[in-house]
LOLO-940488 format. One record per residue: residue in one letter; x, y, z of N, C-alpha, C, CB in turn. Coordinates in steps of 0.001 Angstrom, whole numbers, plus 500000, padded with zeros to 6 digits. Glycine has a CB too. Layout:
! LOLO-940488
aXYZXYZXYZXYZ;...
! end
This chain:
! LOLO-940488
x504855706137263476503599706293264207503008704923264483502598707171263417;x502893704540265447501986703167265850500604703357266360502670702339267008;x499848702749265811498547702885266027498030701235266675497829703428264508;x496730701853267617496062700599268296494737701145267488496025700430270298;x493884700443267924492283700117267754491663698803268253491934700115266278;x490519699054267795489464697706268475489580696998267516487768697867268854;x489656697169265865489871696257264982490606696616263827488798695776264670;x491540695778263594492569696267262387492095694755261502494725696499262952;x491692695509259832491368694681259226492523694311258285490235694996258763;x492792693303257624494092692519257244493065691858256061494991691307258638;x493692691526254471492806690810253741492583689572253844492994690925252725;x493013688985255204492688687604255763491440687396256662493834687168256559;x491790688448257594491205688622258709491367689818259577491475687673259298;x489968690008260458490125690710261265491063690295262511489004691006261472;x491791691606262908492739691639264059491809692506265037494343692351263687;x491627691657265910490567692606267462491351691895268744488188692029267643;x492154692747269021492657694282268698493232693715268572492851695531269263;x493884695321267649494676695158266422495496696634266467493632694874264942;x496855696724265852497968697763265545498692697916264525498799697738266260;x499106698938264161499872698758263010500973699960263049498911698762261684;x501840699773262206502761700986262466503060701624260901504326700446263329;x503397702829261224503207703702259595504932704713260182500908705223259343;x505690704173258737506715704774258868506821705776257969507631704028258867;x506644707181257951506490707586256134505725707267255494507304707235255238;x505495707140254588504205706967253632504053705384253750504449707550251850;x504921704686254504504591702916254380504270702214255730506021702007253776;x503258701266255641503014700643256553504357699716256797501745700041256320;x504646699384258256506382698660258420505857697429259326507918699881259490;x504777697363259592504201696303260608502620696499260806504966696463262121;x502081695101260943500550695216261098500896693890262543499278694678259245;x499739693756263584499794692964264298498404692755264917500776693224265017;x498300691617266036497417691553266073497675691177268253496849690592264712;x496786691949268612496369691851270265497103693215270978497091690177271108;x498162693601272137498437694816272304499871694839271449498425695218273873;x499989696410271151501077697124270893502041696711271495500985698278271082;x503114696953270833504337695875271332505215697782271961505508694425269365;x504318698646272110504879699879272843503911700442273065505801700760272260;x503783701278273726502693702654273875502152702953273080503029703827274147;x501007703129272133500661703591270956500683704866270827499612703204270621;x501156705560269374501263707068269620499776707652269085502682707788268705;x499083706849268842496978707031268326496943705774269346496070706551265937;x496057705894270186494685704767270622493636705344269864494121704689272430;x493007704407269198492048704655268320490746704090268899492412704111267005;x491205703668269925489287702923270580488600702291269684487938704107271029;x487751702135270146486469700842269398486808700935268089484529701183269496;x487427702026267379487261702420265889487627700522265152488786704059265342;x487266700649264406487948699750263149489006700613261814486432699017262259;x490000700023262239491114700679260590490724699723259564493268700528260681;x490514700295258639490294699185256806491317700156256288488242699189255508;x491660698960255068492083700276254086491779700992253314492670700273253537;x492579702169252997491868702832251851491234702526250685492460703433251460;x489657703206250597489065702786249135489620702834248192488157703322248695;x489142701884247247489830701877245531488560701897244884490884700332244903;x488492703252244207487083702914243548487714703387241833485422704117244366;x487369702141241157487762702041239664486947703072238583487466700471239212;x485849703271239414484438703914238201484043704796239004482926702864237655;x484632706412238696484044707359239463484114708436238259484817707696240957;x482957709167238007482843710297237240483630711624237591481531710551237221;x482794711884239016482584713210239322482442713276241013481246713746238480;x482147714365241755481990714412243220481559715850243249483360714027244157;x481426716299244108481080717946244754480986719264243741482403718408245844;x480276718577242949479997719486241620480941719687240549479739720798241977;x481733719189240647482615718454239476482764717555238769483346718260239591;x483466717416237052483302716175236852484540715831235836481844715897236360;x485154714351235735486615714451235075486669715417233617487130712763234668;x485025715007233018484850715501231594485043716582231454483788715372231028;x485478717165232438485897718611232180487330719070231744485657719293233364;x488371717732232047489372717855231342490696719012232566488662718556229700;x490397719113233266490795720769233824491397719957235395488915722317234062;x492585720116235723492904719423237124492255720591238507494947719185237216;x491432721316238019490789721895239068489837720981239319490295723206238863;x488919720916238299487557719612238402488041718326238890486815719151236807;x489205718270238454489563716805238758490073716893240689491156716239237433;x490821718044240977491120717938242314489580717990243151492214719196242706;x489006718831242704487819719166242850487384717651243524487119719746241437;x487106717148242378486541715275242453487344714244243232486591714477240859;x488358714382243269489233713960243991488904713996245658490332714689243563;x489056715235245571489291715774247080487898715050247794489316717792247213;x486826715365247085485548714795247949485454713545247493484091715534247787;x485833712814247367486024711167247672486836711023248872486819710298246433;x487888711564248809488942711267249641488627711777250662490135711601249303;x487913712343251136487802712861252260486722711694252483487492714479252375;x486072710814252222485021709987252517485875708790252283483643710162251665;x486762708270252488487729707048252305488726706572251312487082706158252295;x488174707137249898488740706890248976490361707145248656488001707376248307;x491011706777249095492628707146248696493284706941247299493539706302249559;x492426705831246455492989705502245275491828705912244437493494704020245146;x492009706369243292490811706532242025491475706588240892489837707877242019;x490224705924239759490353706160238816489799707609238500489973705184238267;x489743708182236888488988709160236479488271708350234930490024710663236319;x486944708003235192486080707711234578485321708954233298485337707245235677;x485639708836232055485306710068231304484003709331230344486832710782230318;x482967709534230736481491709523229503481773709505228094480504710940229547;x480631709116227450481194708671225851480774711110225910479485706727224219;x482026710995224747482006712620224196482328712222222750483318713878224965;x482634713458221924483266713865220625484826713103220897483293715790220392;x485217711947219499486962711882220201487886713294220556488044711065218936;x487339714284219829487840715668220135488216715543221649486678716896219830;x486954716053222364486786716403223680487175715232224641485387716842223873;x486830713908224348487157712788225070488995712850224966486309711327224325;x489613712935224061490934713010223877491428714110224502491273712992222609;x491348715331224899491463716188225367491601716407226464490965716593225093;x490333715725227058490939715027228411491488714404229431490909714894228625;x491677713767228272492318712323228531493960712908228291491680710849227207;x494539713649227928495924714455227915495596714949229187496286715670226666;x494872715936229395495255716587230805494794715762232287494482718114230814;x494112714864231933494165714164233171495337712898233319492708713611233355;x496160713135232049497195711882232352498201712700233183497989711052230847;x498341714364233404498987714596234119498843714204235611499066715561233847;x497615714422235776497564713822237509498042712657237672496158713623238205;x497453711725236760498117710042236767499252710375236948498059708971235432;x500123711003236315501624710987236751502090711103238428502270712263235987;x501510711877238547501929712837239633501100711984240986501320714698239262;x500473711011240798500015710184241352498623710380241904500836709911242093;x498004711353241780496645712424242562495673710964241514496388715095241812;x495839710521240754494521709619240008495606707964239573493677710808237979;x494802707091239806495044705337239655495309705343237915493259704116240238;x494173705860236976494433705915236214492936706863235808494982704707235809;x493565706270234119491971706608233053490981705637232622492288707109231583;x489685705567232659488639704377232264487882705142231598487815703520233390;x488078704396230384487091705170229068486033704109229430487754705165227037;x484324704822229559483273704450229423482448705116228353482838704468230512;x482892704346227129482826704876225723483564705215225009482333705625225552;x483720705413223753482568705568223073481708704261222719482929706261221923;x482324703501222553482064702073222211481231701122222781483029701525222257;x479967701975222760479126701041223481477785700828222432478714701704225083;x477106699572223056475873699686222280474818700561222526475332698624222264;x474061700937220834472891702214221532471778701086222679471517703220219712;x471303699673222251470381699484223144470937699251224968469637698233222479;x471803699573224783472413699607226583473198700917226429473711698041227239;x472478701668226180473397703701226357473075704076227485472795705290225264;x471914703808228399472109704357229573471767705085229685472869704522229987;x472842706387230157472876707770230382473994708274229102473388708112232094;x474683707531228194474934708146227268474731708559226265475323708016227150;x475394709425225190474149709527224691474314708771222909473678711334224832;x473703708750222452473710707723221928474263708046220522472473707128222059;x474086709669220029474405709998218620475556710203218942473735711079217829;x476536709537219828478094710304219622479077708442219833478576712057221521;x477912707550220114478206705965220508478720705884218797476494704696221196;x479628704571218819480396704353217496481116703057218003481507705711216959;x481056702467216336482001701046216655483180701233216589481880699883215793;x484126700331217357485275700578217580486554700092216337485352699983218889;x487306701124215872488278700327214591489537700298215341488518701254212889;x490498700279214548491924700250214982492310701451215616492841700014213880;x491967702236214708492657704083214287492064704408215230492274705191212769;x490690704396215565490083704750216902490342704453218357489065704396216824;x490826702810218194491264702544219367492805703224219960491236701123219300;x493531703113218769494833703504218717495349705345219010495171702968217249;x494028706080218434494011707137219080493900707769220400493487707424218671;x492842707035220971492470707461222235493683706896223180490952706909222620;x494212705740223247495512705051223711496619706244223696495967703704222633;x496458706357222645497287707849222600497239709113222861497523708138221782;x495970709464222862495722710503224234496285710410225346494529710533224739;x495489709746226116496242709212227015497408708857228004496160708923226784;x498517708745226539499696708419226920499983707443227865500174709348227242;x499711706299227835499794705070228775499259705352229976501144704569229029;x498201705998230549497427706423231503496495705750231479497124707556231525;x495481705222230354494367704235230213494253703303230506494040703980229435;x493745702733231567493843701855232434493023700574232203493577702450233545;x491760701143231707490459700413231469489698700876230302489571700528232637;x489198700168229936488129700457228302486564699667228898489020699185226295;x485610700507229045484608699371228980484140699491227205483113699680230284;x483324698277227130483454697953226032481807697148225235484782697090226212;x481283696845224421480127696325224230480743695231223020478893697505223852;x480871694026223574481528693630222206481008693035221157482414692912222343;x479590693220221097478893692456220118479473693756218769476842692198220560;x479459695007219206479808695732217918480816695396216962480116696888218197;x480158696055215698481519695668214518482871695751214971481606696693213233;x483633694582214721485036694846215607485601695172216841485507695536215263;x484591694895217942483936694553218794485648693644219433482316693756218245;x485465692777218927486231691165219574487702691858219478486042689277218302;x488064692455218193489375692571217630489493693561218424489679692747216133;x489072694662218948489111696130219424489833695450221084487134697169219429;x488978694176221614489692693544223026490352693161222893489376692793223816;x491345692399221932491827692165221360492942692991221678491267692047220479;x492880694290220847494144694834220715494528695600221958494202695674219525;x493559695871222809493448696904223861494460695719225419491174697412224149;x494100694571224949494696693556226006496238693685225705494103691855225813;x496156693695224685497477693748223964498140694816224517497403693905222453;x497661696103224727498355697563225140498310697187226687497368699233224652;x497890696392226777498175696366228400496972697006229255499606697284228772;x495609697063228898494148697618229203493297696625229820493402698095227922;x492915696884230843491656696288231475490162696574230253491429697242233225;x490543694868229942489009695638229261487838695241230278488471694914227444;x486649696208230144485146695792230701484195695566230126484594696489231361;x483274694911230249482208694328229331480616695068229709482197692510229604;x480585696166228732479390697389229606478649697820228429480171699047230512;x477521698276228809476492699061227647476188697797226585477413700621226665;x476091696636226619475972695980226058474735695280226070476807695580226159;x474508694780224750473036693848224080473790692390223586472093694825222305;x475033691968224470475375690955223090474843689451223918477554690931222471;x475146688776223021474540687316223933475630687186224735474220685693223043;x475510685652225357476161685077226367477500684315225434475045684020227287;x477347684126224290478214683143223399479351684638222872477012682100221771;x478685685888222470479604686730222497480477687034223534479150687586222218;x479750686760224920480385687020225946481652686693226479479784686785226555;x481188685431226628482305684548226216483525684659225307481786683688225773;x483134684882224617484265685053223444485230686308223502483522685169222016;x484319687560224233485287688179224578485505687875225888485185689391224317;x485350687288226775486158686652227851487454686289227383485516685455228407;x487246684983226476488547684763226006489391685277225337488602684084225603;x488999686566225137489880687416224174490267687700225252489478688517223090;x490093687956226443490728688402226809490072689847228302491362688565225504;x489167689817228089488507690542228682488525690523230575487318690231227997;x488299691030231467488211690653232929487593691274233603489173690597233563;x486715692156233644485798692951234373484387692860233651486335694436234476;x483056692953234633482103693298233789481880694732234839480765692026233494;x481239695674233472480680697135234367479533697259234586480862698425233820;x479631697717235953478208697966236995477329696599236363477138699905236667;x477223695570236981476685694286236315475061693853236876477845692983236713;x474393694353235770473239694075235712472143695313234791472985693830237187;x472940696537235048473229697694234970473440697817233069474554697975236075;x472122697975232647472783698592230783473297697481230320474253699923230587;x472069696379230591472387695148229534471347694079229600473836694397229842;x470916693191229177469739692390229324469860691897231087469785690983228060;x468676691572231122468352690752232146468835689138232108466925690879232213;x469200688781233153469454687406233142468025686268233188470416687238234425;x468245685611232177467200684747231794467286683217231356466682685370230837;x466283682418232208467224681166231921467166680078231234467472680657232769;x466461680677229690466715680107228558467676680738227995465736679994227808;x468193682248228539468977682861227791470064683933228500468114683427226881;x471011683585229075471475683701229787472175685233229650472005682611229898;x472658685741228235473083686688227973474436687559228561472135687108228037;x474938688659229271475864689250229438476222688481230772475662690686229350;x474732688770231192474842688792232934474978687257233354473267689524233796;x474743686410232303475270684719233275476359684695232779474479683002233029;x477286685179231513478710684876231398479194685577232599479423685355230016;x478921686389232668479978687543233813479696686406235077479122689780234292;x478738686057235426478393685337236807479583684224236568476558684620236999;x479166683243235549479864682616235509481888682009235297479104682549235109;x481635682948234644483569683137234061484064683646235409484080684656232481;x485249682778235216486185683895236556487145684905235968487368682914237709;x485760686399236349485997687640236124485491688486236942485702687935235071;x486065689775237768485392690588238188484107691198237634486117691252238358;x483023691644238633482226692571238210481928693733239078481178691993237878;x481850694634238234481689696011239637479915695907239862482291698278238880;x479768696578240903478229696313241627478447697979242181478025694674243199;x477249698304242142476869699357242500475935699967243937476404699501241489;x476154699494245017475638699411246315475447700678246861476432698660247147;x473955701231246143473072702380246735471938702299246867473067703400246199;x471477700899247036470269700827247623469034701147246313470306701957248941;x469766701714245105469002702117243768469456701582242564469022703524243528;x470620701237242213471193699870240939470918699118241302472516699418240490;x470393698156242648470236697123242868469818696450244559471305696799242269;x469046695941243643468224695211245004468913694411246151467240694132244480;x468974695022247228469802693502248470469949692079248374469077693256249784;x469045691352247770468972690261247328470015690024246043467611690092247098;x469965690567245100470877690847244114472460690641244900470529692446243496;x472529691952245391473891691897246267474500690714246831473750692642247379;x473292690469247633473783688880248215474447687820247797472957688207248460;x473163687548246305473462686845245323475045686413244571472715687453244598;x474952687910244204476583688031243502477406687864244675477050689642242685;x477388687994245602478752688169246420478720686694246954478788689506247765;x477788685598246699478351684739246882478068683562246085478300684657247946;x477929684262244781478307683427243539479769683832243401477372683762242107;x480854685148243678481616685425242881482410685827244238481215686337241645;x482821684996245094483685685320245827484790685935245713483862684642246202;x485163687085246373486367687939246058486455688152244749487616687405246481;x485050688002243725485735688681242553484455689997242519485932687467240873;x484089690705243815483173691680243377483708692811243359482085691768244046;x483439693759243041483958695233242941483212696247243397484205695616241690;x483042696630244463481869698175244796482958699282244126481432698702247085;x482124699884243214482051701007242731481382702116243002481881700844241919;x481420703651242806480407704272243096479536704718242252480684705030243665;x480385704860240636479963705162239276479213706757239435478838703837238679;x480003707377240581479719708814240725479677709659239653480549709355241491;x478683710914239825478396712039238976478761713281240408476483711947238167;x478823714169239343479264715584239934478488715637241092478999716924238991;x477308714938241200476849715560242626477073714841243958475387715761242604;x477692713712243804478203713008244840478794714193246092479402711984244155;x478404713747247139479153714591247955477920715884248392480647715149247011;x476674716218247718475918717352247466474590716771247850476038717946245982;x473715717762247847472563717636247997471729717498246450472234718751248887;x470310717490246778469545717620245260470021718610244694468020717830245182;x469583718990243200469759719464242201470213719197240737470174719991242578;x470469720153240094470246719920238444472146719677238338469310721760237274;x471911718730237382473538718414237359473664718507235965474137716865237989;x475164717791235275475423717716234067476286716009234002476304719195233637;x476074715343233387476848713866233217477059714247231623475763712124233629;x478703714564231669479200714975230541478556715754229699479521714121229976;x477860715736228415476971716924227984475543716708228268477096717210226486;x474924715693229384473884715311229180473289715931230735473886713744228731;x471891716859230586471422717982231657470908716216232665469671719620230903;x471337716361233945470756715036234851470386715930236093472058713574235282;x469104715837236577468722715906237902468262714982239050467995716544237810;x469088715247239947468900714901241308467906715108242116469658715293241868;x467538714069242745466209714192243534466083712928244244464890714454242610;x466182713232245917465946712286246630466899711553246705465033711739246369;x468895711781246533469773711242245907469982710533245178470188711022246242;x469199710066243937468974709883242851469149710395241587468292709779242965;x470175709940240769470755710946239525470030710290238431472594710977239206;x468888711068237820468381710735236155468808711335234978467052710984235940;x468732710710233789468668712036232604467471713120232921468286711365230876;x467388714139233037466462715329232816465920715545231194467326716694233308;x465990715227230168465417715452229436466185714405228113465296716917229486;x465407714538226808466159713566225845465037712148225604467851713046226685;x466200711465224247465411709999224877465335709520225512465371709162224735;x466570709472226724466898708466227690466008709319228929468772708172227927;x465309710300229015464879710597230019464442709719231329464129711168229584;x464858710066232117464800709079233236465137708343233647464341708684233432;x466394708036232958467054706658232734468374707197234131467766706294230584;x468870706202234919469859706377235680471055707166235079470184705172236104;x471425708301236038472763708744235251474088708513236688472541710849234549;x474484707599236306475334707242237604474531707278238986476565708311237742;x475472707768239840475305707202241292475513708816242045476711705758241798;x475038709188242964475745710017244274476344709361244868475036710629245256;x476589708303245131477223707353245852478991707772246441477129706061244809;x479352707626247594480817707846247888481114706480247962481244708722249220;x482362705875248240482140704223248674482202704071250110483326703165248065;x482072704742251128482142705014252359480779704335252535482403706521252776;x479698705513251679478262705150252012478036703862251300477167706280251556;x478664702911249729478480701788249563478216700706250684479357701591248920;x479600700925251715480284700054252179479179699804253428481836700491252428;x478474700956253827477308701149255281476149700283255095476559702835255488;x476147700434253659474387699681252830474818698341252891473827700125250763;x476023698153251976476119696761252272476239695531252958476453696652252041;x476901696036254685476828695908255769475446695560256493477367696866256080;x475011697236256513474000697505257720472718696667256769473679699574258225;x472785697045255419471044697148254787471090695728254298470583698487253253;x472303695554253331471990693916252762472442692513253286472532693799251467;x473303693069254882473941692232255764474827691258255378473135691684256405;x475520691920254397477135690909253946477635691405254889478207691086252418;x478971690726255045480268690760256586481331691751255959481333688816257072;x481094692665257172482089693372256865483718693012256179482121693860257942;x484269692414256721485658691619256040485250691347254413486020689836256941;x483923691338253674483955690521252289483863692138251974482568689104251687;x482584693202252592482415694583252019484328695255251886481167695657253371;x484735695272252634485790695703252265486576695066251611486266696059252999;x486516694011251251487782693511250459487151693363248950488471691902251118;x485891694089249081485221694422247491485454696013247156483306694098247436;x485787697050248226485779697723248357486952698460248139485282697618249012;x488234697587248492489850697950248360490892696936247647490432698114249846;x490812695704248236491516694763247950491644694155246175490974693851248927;x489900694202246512490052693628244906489734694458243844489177692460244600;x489669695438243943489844696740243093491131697297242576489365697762243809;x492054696883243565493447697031243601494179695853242722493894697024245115;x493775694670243196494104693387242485493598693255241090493578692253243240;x492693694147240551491986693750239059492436694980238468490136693494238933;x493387696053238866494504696900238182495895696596238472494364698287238520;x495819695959239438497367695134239297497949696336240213498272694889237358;x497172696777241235497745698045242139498486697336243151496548699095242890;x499768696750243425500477696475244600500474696932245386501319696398244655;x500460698376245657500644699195246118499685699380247211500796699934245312;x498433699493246972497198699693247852496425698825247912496462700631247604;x495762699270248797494298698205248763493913697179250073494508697029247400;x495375697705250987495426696285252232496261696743252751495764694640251952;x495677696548254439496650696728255599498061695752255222495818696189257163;x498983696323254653499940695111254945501594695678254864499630693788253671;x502899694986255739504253695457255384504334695757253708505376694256255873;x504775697523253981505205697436252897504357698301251921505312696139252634;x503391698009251945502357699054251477501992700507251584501504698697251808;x501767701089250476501267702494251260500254702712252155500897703375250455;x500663703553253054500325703444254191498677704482253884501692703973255312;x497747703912253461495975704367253112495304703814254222495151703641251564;x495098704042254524494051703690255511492519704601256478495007703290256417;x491850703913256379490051704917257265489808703948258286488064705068256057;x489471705319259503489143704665260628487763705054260898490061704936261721;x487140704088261267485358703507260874485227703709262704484990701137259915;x484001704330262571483406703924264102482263702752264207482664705311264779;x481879702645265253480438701750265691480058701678264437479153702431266756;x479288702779263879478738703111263060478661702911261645478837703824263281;x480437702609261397480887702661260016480711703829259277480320701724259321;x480584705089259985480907706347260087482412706340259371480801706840261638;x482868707539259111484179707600258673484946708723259888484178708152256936;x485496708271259969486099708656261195487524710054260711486780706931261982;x488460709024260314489427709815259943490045708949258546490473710077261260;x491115709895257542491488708855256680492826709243256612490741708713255331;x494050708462255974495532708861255937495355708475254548496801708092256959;x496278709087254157496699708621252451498327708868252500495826709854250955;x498821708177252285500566708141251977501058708471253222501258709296250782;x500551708050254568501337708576255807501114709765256373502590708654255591;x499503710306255607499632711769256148497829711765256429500440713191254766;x497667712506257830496222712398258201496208713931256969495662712549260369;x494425713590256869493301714658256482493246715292257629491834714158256022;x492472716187257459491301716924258479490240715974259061490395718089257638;x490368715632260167489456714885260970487815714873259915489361715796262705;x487177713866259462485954714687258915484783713575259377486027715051257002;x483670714042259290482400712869259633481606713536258613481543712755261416;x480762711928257673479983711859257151478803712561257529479979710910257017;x478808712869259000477144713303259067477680714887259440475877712312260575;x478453715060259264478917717015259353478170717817258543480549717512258773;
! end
């Protein structure tokens, strides 16, 4: 299949106009000015990017991974993907190791089968003064046996650990998790900037949702949020116009070139209108697309995002006026590159062939995943 458009994006540069050709599930050529044949899509003004990679996603269309069940999970799946997303993780809330392990078996089947990127434990192991939306009597420091269990749930599916490392055993826990071959993340955390560090050098490379469930940056005291700025390490950012201010956005994206990450850090209602939700066992309502705790200590406190990364990618553009070429390559490229995904993440020979075609608008137009269109769909349907 050869395709034209008004702009084919490449992780270098935009191609206007631009083509590409999809043989089977693989892209076999990308180019740039006319088709070197007839195109079998003219895609007009559209812009092709590639498919989203979003690392930190809960839940979508009233589903959520914590449910353990590959219905919830297709469920969650499906409404991302229909909004750009071709690659995902499955993000599971701090639970009981019971229930957290539990899931973490039946969602390593999808990992197999390729329907999920991987597993990202967000918890248990976090600190209570950065819990968030979790909840806090089930938070615990991390030992060996603990770490070594959940790894084993799993079954080499665990992709990512976020992590708080000021806790007891804290350092050793990144430590061993680098060792298994784990993205660790640096989240829910109270620790200083000198801890930070330290698990940097242990080994660490992501910070989660950054700014997000951890001190403020301060500049006698720099804490989570100036190591993460500073170290060369990814951080995921959360671009809904409600984790964080435009200015913020700005900020990071050009303190930390190509090392940002849009995430959506979705809950079950992504994809939905208002209403009463659940973020793992904790009751959260929606209002005004806005996900809180509904009741508890943490009442009121953010419980993830509605966020798709479709709609990230519009805010960050249209509302906080970064360039499109950096929004997407926070969006796919380097999401892909900080799991070591070859595979996706970029128009390029060779690759699976993911890709969303964007209008004027940055509308979502249409999306392919492995060489095969969806159902035509629009965001504003």
């Amino acid at each position: 299949m050869l395709l034209a458009a008004a702009a084919v994006m490449t992780p270098a540069r935009v191609l206007a106009p631009g083509w590409l050709q999809v043989d089977g599930e693989r892209i076999v050529e990308v180019g740039e000015g006319a088709p070197p044949s007839p195109p079998d899509l003219d895609l007009g003004a559209a812009t092709v990017v590639p498919g989203f990679v979003d690392l930190h996603v809960h839940g979508g269309g009233g589903a959520s991974f914590d449910a353990g069940t590959a219905e919830a999970a297709e469920t969650v799946v499906a409404t991302h993907l229909a909004r750009g997303t071709t690659t995902m993780a499955a993000s599971l809330v701090t639970d009981s190791p019971d229930r957290t392990g539990g899931a973490a078996r039946e969602l390593a089947l999808l990992v197999r089968d390729g329907r999920l990127a991987g597993l990202h434990l967000e918890g248990p192991w976090l600190s209570p003064r950065g819990a968030g939306a979790h909840r806090r009597d089930l938070l615990t420091a991390p030992d060996a046996a603990s770490v070594d269990a959940l790894l084993t749930a799993g079954e080499g599916t665990v992709r990512m650990v976020t992590i708080a490392p000021e806790l007891a055993g804290g350092l050793d826990a990144v430590r061993r998790l680098v060792d298994a071959g784990v993205v660790v993340a640096i989240g829910h955390t109270d620790a200083s900037y000198d801890v930070v560090r330290a698990a940097i050098d242990a080994g660490a490379r992501v910070g989660t949702h950054l700014f997000n469930a951890m001190p403020a940056l301060h500049h006698r005291d720099p804490g989570p949020v100036g190591a993460l700025l500073e170290a060369p390490v990814d951080v995921e950012l959360v671009a809904d116009g409600v984790h964080l201010h435009p200015s913020v956005l700005r900020a990071v994206f050009a303190a930390k070139p190509g090392r940002c990450l849009l995430v959506s850090d979705a809950m079950a209602a992504a994809g939905l209108g208002d209403g009463d939700h659940r973020l793992g066992t904790a009751p959260v309502e929606v209002r005004d697309g806005v996900a809180r705790l509904a009741d508890g200590p943490g009442a009121g406190v953010l419980a993830g995002s509605t966020l798709t990364l479709d709609a990230a990618v519009r805010h960050a553009v249209r509302t906080v006026g970064l360039p499109l070429l950096e929004v997407v390559h926070a969006a796919s490229t380097a999401p892909a590159r900080a799991w070591g995904l070859d595979d996706v993440g970029a128009l390029d020979a060779g690759r699976r062939a993911d890709l969303v075609v964007l209008d004027e608008d940055l509308e979502v137009g249409r999306v392919m995943r492995a060489g095969v269109w969806l159902s035509p769909w629009s965001t504003r349907a």
